[in-house]
C-alpha positions as CSV (number, residue, x, y, z in Angstrom):
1,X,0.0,0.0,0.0
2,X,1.2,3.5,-0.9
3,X,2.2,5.6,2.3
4,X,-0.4,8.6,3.4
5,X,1.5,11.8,1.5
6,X,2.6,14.9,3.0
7,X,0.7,17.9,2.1
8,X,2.1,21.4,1.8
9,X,-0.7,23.9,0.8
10,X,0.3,27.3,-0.3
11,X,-2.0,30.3,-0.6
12,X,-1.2,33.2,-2.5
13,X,-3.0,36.0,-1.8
14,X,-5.5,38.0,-4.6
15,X,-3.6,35.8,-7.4
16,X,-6.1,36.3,-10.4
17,X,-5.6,33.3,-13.3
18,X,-5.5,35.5,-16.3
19,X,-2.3,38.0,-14.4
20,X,-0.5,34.8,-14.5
21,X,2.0,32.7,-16.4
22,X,0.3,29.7,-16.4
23,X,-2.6,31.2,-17.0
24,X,-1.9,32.9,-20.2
25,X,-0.7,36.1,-19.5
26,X,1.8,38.4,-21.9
27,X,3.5,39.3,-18.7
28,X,6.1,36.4,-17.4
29,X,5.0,36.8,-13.4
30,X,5.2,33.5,-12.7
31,X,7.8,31.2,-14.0
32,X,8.1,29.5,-11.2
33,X,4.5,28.1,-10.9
34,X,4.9,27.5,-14.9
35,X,8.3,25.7,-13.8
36,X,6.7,23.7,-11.3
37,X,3.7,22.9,-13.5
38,X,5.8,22.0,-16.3
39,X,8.0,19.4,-14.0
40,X,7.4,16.0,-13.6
41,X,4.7,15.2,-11.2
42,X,3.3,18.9,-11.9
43,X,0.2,20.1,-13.3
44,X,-1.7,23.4,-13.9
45,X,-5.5,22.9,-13.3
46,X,-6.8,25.9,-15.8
47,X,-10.4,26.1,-14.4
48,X,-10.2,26.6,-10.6
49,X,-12.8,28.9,-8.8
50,X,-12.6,30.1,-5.5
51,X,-15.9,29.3,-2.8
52,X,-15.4,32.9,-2.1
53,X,-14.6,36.4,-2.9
54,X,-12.3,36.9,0.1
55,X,-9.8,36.1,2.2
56,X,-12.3,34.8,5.1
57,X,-14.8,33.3,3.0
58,X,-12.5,31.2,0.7
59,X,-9.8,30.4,3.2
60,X,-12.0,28.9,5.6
61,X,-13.4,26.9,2.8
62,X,-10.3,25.4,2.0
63,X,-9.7,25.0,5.9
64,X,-13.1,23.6,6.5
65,X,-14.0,21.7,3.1
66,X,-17.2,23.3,2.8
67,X,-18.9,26.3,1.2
68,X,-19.0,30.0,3.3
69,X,-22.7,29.8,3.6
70,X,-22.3,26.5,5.7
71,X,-19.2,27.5,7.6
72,X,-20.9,31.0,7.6
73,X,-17.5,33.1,8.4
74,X,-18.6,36.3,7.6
75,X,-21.9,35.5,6.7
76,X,-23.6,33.9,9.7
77,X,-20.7,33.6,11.9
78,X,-18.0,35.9,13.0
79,X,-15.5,33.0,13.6
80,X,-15.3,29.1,12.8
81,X,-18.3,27.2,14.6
82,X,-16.9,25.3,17.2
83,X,-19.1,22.1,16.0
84,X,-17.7,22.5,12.5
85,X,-14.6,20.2,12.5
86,X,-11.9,22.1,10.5
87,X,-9.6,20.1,7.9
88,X,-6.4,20.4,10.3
89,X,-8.7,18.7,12.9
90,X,-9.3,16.0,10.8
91,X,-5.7,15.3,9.5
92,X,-4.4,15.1,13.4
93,X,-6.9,13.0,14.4
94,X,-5.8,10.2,11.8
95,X,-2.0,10.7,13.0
96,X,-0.9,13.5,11.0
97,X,1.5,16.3,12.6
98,X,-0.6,19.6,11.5
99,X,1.6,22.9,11.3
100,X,-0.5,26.3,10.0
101,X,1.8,29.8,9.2
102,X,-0.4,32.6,8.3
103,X,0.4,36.2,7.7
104,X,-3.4,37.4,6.8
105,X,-4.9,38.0,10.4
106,X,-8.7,36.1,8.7
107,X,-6.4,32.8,8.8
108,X,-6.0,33.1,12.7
109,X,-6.9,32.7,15.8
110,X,-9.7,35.4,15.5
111,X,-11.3,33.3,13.2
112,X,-10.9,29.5,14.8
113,X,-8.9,29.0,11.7
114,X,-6.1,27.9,13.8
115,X,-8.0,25.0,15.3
116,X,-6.6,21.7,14.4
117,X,-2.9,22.7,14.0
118,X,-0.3,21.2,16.1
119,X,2.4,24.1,15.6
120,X,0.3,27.9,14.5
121,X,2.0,31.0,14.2
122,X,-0.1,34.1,13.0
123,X,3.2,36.4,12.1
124,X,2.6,40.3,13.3
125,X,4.9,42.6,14.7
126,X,4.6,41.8,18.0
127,X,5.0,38.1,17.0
128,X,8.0,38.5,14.9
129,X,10.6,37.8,18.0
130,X,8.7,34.6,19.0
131,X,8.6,33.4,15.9
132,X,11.7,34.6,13.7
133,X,15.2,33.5,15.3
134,X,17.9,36.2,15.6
135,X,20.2,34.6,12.8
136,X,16.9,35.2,10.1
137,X,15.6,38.6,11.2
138,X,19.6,39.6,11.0
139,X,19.6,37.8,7.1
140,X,16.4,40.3,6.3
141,X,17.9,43.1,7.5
142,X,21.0,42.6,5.6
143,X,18.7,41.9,2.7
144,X,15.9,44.4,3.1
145,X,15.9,46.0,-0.2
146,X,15.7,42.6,-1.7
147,X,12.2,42.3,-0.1
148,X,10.9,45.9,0.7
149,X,11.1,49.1,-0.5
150,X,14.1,49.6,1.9
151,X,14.6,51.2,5.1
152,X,11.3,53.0,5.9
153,X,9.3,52.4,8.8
154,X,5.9,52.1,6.9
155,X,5.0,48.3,7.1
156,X,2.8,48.5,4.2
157,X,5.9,48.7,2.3
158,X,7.6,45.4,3.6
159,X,7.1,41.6,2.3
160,X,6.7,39.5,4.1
161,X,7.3,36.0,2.4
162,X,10.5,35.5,2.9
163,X,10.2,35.6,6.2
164,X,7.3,33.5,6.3
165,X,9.4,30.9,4.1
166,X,12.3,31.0,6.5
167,X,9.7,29.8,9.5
168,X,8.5,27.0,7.0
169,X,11.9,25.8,6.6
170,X,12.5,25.3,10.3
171,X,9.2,23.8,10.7
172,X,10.1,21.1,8.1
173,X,13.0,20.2,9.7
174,X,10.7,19.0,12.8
175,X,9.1,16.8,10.4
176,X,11.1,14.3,9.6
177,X,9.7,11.2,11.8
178,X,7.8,8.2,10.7
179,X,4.3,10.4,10.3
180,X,3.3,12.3,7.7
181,X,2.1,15.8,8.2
182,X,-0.4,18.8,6.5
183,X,0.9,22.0,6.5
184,X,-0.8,25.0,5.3
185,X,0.9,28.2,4.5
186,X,-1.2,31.6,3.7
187,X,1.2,34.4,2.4
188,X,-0.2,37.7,2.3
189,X,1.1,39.1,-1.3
190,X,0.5,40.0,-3.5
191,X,-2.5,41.6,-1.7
192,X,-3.2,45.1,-1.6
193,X,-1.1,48.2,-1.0
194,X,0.6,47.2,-4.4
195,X,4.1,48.4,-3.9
196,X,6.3,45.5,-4.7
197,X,10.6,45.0,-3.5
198,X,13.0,47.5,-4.8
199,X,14.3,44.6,-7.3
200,X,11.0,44.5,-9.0
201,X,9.9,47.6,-8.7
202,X,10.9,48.6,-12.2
203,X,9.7,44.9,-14.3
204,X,6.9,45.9,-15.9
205,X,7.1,50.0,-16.4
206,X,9.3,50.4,-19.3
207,X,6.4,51.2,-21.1
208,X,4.7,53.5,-19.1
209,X,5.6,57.6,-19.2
210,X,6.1,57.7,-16.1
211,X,9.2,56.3,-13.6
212,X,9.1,53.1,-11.7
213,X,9.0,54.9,-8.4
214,X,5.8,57.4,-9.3
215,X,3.6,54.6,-10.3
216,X,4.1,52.7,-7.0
217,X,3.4,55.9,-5.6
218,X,0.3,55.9,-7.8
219,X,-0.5,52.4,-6.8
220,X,-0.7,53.6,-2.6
221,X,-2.4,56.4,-3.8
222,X,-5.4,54.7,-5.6
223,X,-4.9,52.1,-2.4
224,X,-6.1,54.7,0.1
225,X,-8.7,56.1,-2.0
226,X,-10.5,53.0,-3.0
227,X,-13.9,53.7,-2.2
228,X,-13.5,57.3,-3.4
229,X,-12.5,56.2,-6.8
230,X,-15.5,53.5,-6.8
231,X,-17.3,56.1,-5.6
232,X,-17.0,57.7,-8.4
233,X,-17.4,56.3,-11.2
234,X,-14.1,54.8,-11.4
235,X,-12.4,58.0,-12.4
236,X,-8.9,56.4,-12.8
237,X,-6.5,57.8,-15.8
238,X,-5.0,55.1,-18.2
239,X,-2.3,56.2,-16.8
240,X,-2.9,55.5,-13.2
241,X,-4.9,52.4,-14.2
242,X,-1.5,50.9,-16.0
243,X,0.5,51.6,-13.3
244,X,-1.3,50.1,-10.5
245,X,-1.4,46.4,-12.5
246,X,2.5,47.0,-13.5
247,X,2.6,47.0,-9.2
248,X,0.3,44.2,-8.8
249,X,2.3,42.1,-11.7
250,X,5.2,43.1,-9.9
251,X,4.0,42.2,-6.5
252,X,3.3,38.2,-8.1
253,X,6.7,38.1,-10.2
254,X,8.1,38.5,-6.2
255,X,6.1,36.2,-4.9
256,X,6.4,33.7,-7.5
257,X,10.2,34.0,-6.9
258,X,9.8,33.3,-3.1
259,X,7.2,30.3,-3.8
260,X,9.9,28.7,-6.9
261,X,12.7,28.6,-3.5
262,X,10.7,27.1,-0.9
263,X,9.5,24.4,-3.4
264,X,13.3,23.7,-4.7
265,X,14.0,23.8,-0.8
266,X,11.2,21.6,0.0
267,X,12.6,19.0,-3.1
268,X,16.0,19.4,-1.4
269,X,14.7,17.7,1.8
270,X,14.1,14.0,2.0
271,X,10.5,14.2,1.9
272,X,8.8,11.9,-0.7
273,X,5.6,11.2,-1.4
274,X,5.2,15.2,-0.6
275,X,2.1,16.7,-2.5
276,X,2.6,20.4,-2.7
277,X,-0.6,22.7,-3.8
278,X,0.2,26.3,-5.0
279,X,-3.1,28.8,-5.4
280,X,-4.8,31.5,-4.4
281,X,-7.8,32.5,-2.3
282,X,-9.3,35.0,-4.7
283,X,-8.6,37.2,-7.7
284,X,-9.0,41.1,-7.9
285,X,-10.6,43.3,-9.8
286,X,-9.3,46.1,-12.0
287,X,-12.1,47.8,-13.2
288,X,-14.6,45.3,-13.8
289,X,-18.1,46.1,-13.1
290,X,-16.6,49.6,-12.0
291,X,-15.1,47.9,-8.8
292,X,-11.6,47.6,-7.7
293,X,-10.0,45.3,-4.7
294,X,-13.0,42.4,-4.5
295,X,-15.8,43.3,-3.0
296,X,-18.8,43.2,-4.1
297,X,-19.0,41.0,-7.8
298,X,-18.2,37.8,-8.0
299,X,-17.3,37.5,-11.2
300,X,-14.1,35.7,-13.1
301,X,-11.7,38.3,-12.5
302,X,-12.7,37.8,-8.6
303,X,-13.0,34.0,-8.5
304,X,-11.1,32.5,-11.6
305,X,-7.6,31.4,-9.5
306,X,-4.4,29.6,-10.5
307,X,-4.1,26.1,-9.1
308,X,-1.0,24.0,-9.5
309,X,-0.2,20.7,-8.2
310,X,2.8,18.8,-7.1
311,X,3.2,15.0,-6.5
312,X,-0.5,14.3,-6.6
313,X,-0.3,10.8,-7.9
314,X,-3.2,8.5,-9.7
315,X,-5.5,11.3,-10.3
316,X,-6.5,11.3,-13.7
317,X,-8.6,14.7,-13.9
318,X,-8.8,16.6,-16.8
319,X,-6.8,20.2,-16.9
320,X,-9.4,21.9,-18.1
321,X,-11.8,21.0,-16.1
322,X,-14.0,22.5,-13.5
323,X,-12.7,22.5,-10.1
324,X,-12.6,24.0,-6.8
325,X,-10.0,24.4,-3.5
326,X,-12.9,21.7,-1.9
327,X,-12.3,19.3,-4.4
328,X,-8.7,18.8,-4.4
329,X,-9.0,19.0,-0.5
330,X,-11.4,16.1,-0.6
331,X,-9.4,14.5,-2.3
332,X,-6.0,14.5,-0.4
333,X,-8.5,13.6,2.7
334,X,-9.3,10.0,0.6
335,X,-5.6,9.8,0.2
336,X,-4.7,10.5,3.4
337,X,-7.6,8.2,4.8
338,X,-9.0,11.1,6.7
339,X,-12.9,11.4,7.8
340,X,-14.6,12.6,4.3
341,X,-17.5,13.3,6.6
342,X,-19.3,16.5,6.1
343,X,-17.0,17.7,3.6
344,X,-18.5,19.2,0.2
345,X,-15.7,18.6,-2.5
346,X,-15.7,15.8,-5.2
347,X,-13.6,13.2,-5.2
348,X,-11.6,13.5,-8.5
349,X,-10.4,10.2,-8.9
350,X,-14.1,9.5,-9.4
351,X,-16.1,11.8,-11.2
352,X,-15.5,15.6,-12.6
353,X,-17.8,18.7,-12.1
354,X,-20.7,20.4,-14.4
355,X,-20.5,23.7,-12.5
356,X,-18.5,25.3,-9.6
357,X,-20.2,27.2,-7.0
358,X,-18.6,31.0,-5.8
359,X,-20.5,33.0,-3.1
360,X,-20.3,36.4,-1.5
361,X,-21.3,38.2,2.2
362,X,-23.9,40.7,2.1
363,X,-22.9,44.0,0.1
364,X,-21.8,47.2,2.4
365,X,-22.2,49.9,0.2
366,X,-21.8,52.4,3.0
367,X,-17.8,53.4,2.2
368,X,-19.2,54.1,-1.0
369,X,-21.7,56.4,-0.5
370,X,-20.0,58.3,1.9
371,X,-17.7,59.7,-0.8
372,X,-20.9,59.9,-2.8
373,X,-24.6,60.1,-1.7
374,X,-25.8,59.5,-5.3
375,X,-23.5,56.2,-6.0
376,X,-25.9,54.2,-7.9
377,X,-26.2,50.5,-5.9
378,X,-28.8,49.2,-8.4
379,X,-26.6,47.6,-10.7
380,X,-25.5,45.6,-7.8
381,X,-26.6,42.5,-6.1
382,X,-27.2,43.5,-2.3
383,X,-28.1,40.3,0.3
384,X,-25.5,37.0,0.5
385,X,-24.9,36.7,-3.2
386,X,-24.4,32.9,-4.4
387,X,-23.1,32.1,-8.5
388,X,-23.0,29.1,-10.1
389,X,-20.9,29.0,-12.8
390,X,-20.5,26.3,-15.9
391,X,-18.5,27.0,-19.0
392,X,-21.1,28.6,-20.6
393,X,-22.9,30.5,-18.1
394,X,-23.2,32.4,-14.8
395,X,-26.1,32.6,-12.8
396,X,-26.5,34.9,-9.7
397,X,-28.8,35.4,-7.3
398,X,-29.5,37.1,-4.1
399,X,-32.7,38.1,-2.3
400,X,-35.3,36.8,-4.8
401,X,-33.3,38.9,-7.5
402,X,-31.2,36.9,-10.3
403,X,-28.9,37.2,-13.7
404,X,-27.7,34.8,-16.2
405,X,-24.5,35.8,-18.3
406,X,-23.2,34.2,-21.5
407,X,-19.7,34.2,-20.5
408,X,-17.6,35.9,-21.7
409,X,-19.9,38.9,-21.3
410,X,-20.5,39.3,-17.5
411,X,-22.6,42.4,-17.7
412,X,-25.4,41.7,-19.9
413,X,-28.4,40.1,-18.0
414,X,-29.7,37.2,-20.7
415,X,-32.0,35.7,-18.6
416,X,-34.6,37.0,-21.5
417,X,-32.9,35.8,-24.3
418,X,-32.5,32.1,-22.3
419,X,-35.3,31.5,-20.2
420,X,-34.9,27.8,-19.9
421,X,-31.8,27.7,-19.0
422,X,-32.1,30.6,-16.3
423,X,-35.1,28.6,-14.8
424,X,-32.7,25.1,-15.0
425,X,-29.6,27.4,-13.1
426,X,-32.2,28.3,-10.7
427,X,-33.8,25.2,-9.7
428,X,-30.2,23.6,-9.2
429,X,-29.3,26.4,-7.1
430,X,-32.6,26.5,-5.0
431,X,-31.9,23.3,-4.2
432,X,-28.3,23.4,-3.2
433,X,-28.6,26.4,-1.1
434,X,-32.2,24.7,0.5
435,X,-29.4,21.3,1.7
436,X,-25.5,21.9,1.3
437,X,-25.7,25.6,1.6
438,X,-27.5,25.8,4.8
439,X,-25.3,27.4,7.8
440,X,-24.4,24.5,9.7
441,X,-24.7,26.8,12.6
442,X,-24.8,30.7,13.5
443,X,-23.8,33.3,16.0
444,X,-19.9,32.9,16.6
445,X,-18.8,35.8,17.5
446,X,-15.4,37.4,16.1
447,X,-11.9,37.0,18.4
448,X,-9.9,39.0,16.1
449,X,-7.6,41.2,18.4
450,X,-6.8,44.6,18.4
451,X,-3.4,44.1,16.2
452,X,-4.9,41.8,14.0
453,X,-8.4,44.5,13.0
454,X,-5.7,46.8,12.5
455,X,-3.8,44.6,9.7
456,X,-7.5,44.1,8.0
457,X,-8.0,48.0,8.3
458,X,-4.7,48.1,6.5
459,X,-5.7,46.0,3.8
460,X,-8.7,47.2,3.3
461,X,-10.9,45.1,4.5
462,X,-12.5,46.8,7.8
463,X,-13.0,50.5,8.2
């Protein structure tokens, strides 16, 4: 019998598919995942959607194996529900050693996301000494303008995965005994404030009129005025609009380069039968529907995510195929001979998917309107938004209200032009969320600290 594997699951952060490599894109930002894809043992999954359109909601999917209406975090619940076994949980309890390294504070212990993990480190400032020996915060110093913007005391302009990778190394070395272990890694890049290492500032500006340095200036400008620029109509310049995606491009080619050495590190080691998953939560939008970050739509641009896989062996799925975070965590739970139980993936050695489910929190369209009273909402779905998604179509609906879009097109409603096919979405989705998407149970409340609201505040995410 083949031993259980390791598993090694990294999330990028706000990684859309079409900004990458792998996923087509005329910018090279990820070689590394292309690398990786292209070795033996690789493979890039080209259709992966994300349960969610944010950190909280898709992370705790992947962390839970269920949807975000049923684990409810930031829908129902302000934290995990403590009856809701987690996927750490249920890798320990069949003999696995569990390690969790998070630098996004909705993977942490202020959303029961670290339950189930031997070893958890949430890294913050005032965590850095704990976690970080002296001989690696002295190698970042020495190396700061490798992975910053150099010396400046404004943490917005530091990355953090190289740190985050040193930690994982150390961890590994713990794990070299007779049981296998699940180890889940959530780096924060290349989320927003897009303002990427001094070595990359520059990658992807040649062609703008403007210098490296202004348009990551631009970038923390547009940052900060968000929900001003939404606000209003999306009143960016081409200008400004080309910088900010030269920063966020940037921002990937970085992390790429930090994921390509932890996965030549973690081939180094003697650790086979090691099944490493590169991905990311969510996308981002530039522009689409109006909208920047990712509130809000959840469309492709939000949802569509790169997915590639490492060592996963006698899995026969198609490339192109439909698939979902839940799936492939499903399926390293049969391999692992963990408790399926509960958990709402497919198994992909046995069948494949006709559609792929993507859901959102209830709209807050208050840091809108502030900036403008007259910000027109109506275009926009405003309860708990579900979308179910097959090649052809999406179909959304929230409150009683719905749309069907013939993808490509994600703005024009076609629910006239296809009324039998809106009515088929709708029944399948009535259904699912009447079973599956129920809340398994509500009222957690939130145990984010005070350090770790001011990180989301930071990012964006909490006013």
């Amino acid at each position: 019998m083949q031993p259980r594997p390791n598993v090694l699951w990294i999330t990028l952060d706000s990684v859309r598919a079409d900004h990458t490599t792998v996923g087509g894109y005329d910018r090279d930002t990820t070689p590394n995942l292309q690398r990786i894809a292209d070795s033996e043992g690789g493979e890039y999954f080209s259709n992966c959607f994300a349960a969610g359109n944010a950190t909280a909601l898709s992370a705790a999917s992947i962390l839970t194996g269920t949807y975000p209406s049923h684990h409810g975090l930031k829908i129902s619940n302000e934290a995990i529900p403590e009856v809701l076994e987690t996927v750490p949980e249920r890798f320990r309890d069949a003999g696995y050693a569990t390690a969790g390294l998070s630098r996004n504070s909705y993977v942490s212990s202020g959303t029961g996301l670290n339950r189930g993990f031997d070893r958890f480190e949430w890294l913050a400032a005032s965590t850095l000494l704990d976690v970080l020996d002296p001989m690696t915060i002295a190698k970042y110093l020495l190396n700061i303008r490798r992975h910053s913007a150099g010396v400046t005391t404004d943490t917005a302009k530091h990355a953090t995965p190289y740190l985050l990778n040193e930690v994982t190394k150390n961890w590994l070395a713990d794990f070299e005994g007779e049981e296998p272990f699940f180890f889940y890694l959530h780096y924060n890049e290349p989320h927003r404030p897009y303002y990427p290492p001094l070595p990359y500032l520059s990658r992807y500006t040649d062609d703008l009129a403007i210098s490296a340095k202004e348009a990551a200036n631009i970038a923390m400008r547009v940052h900060y005025r968000m929900d001003e620029i939404v606000a209003n109509d999306y009143d960016l310049t081409e200008m400004e609009q080309r910088a900010i995606e030269a920063m966020y491009d940037a921002e990937i080619a970085y992390t790429d380069e930090m994921v390509g050495q932890l996965f030549d590190h973690v081939q180094s080691l003697d650790l086979d039968n090691t099944v490493v998953v590169i991905t990311s939560d969510h996308g981002e939008l530039f522009g689409e529907r109006g909208l920047l970050a990712h509130r809000i739509a959840i469309n492709d641009a939000v949802t569509h995510v790169p997915l590639v896989v490492h060592g996963l062996a006698d899995v026969d799925y198609p490339f192109d195929g439909l698939i979902q975070h839940l799936d492939l965590v499903r399926t390293l739970a049969e391999f692992a001979e963990v408790s399926t139980d509960g958990l709402q993936g497919i198994d992909m050695r046995q069948t494949t998917r006709e559609y792929v489910l993507s859901q959102r929190q209830e709209a807050n369209f208050d840091p809108y309107l502030e900036h403008n009273p007259d910000f027109d909402t109506s275009g926009y779905h405003t309860g708990m938004l579900t979308s179910l998604r097959t090649r052809e179509f999406r179909y959304e609906k929230s409150n009683g209200s719905s749309q069907l879009f013939e993808l490509p097109d994600e703005t024009t409603d076609t629910t006239d032009q296809y009324p039998d096919v809106a009515a088929d979405f709708d029944n399948k989705l009535s259904e699912w969320l009447a079973t599956d998407g129920q809340p398994i149970t509500t009222g957690e409340e939130s145990r984010l600290t005070d350090e770790m609201q001011k990180q989301l505040q930071d990012l964006g995410y909490m006013e």
